[in-house]
N, C-alpha and C positions, 0 to 999 in steps of 0.2 A: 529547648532542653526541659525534661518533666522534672518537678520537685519530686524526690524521693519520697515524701508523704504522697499516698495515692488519694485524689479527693471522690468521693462518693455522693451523687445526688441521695436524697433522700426525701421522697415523697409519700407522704399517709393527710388525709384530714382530721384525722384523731393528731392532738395536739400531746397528749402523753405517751403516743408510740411514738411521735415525731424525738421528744425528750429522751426516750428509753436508745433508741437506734442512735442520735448522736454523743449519749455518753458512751453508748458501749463500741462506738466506731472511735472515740477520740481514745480511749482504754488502751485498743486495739492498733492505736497510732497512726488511723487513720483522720485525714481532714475529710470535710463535709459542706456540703451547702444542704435547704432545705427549703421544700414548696410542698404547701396548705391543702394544695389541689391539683389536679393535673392540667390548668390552664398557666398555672403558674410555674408547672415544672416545663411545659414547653417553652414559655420565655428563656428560661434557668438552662437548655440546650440548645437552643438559635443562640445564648449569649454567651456561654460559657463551653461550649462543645469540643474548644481544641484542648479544655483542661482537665474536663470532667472522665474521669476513668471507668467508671461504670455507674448501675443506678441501682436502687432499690424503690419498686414501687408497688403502692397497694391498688386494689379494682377499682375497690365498689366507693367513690369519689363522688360529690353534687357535681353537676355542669358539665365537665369533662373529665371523663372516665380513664383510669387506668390504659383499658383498650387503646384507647384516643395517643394518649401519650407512647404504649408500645411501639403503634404504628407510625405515630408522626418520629420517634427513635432508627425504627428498619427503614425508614425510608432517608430521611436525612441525614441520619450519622451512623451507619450500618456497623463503625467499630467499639462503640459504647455498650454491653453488655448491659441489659437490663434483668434484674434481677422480682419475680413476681411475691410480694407481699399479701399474702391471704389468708380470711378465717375462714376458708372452705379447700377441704382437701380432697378435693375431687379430681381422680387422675386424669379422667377427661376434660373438664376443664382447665388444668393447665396445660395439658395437652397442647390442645385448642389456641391456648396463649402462647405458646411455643413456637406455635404454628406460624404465628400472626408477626414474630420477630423478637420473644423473651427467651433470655439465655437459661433460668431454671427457677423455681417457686421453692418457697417456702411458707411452711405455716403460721398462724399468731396460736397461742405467745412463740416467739421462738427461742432458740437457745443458742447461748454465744459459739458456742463448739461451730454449729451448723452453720452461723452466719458468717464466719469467720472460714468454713470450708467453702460453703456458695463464693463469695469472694475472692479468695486466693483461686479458685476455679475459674471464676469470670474471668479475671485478671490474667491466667496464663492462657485461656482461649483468646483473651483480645491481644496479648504481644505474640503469641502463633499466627493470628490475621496478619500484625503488622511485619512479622518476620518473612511474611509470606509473601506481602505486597513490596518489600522492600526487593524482595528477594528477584520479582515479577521484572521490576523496576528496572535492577540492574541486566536480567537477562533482555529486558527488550533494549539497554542503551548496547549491550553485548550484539545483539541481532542487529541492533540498527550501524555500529563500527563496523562489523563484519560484512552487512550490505554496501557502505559506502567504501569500504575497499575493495570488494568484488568492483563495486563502479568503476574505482583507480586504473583496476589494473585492465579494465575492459576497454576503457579510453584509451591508458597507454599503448595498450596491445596495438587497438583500431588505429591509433594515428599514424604508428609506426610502419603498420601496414600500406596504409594509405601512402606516403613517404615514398615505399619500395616500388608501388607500383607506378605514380607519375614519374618517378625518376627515369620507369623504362618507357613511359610513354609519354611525351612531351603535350601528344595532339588532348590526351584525356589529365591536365593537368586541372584542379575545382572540380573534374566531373563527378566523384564521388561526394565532393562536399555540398555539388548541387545539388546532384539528386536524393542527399539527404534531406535536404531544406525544405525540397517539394514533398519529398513522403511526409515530414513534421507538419507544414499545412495541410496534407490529405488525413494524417492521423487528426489533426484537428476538428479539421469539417466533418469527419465521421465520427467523431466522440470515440475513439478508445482508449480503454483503460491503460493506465499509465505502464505497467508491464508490456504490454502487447507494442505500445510506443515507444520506449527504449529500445526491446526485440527490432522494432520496423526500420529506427534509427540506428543502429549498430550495421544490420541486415544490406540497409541501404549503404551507408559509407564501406562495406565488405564484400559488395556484392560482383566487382572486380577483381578482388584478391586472385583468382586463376590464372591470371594476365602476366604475373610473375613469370611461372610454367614456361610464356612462351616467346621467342626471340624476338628481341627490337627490333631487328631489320624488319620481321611480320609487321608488327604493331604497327610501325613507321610507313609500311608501303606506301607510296605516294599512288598510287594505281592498282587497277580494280585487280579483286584476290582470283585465281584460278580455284578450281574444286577443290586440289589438294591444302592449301593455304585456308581457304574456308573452312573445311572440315578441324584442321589444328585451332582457328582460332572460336571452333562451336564447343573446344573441350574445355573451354576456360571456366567454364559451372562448375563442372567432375572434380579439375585440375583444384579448385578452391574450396572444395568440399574435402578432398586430402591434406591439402595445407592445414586448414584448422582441425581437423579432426583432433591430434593430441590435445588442443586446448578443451580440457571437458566445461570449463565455465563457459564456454563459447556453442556450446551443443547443439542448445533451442535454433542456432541459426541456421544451421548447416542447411534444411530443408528448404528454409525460403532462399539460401544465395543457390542452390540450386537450380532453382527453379525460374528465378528472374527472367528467362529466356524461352520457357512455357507459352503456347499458346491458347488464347481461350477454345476454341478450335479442334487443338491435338495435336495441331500439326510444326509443333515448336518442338523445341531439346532443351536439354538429355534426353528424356524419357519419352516424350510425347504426351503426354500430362494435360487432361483435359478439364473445364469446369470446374465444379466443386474440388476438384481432387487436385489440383496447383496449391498450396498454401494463400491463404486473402494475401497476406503482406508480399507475401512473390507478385500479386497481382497488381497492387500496387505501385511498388516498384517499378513494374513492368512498363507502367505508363509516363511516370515519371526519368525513367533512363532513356526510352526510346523521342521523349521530347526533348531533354538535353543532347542527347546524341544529335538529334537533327538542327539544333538552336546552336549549336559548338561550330567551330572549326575544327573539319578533320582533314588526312595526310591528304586524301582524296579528294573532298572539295569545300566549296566555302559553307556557311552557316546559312540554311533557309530562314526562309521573312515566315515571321511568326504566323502570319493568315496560314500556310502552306501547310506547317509543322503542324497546327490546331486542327486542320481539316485532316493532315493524317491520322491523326489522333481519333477524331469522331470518325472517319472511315473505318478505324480499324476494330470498333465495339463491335462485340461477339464473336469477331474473326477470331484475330491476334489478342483483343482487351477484352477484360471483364467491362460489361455494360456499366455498373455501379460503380466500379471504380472508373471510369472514362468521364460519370455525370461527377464523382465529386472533384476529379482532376479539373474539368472547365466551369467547376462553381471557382475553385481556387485560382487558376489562370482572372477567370474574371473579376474576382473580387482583389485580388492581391499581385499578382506576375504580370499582369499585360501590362499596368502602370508601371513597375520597377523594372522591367525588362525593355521597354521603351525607353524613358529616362537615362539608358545605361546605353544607350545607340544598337538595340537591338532593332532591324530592319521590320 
């Protein structure tokens, strides 16, 4: 909390304007420090800077100069208003001083009217900075509440989702939570930016959501799908691109759970969505769903031995997969899944 006396540096090497400036500051009800020179008014704001309100200071100093102290002021304590003490009234020259980080000049001798204006002026330019930083302050903890509950409710959403849909399908119970784990290692290994990795992460654990759409007994078949069956269950992108649609915080994702089932090729669905033009993060996914799907037990048959699943995997770069994500998919298998997925009685 600031004492109601505002304290003012006050710096001249002339030892009777140093005298004149703090009787007519103490008059005026202000408190005051004071330095000789401007080596010692820098000490006097490394030491005193959370107290000091503003400054008054003159140029032309031995050793270290007025200038000196301006800038060592703009630079380390940018809310302290400094006020320039001069016998030259030269509008370009303070200018210039202006320029460098002083709030405004006045001339010698001066007069108390003036000093006591430059001051009250100083004074309410630096509690507008601070209203303004305060102000800053609260709107980013504002941005940052309102970010962490868009999260809330993004989780909540996903889980719940997640939920509906193992419940209709028993064979894809963890398979969304897998294949989130995998894309969070592939977002790793690839370095991206922490939004792009939430999206990837969301994308992934939603990227079955369509499966709702469409009947257990389907889901469940213990036996291989005829045409008709197949085509119902290739609608399950479209089907969960409708699902979320109302949800507009949910938006960003719609494209990549679409696409999950894209080939690099063209020759995948919905669309046929070739190369560049599939979303990265749909490609992604794309490699990590298609190895859990084959590492899983499904209605149809038992869980392939990882050598198998891996060799589909690199078989299907440029086909079915993006090249680059198939290399950072078996940097992550290798450095992290073979071990924990062995360990776990994976064949």
């Amino acid at each position: 909390m600031r004492n109601d006396k505002k304290l003012i540096l006050i710096v001249d090497d002339e030892e009777d304007i140093r005298e004149i400036l703090s009787e007519t500051l103490e008059s005026l009800d202000f408190e005051y420090l004071t330095a000789c020179d401007g080596d010692e008014a820098i000490g006097l704001l490394d030491q005193y800077h959370e107290t000091i309100d503003a400054a008054i200071c003159d140029l032309k100093m031995p050793k270290v100069s007025g200038d000196q102290v301006i800038a060592h002021g703009a630079q380390h304590y940018p809310l302290i208003p400094i006020i320039i003490l001069t016998g030259f009234a030269q509008l370009d020259m303070a200018l210039d001083h202006m320029r460098l980080g002083a709030f405004d000049y006045m001339t010698k001798p001066f007069r108390v009217k003036e000093l006591l204006l430059l001051l009250n002026r100083a004074l309410e330019f630096r509690q507008l900075q601070e209203d303004k930083i305060a102000y800053q302050n609260t709107l980013e903890e504002r941005i940052e509440e309102a970010t962490q509950a868009l999260h809330n409710r993004v989780v909540q959403t996903v889980s719940s989702f997640i939920l509906a849909i193992e419940e209709k399908d028993r064979y894809t119970q963890g398979h969304s939570k897998r294949v989130s784990e995998y894309s969070a290692l592939m977002a790793d290994t690839l370095k991206l930016p922490e939004n792009d990795r939430l999206d990837l992460l969301y994308a992934a654990q939603l990227h079955d959501i369509g499966k709702i759409g469409i009947s257990e007994q389907l889901l469940n078949k213990p036996g291989k799908l005829n045409v008709v069956e197949y085509e119902t269950i290739k609608t399950h992108p479209s089907k969960g691109v409708k699902i979320l649609e109302p949800l507009d915080f949910l938006g960003n994702l719609l494209p990549i759970i679409e696409a999950h089932h894209e080939w690099f090729d063209g020759t995948g669905y919905p669309r046929g969505l070739a190369g560049e033009k599939i979303p990265f993060m749909a490609r992604i996914i794309a490699v990590c769903d298609t190895f859990d799907a084959m590492t899983s037990e499904r209605s149809y048959r038992k869980p392939l031995p990882l050598k198998i699943a891996i060799q589909e995997i690199k078989d299907g770069s440029g086909s079915q997969f993006d090249p680059n994500a198939v290399d950072a998919f078996l940097k992550v298998f290798e450095e992290t899944l073979a071990t924990r997925m062995i360990s776990q009685g994976s064949p």
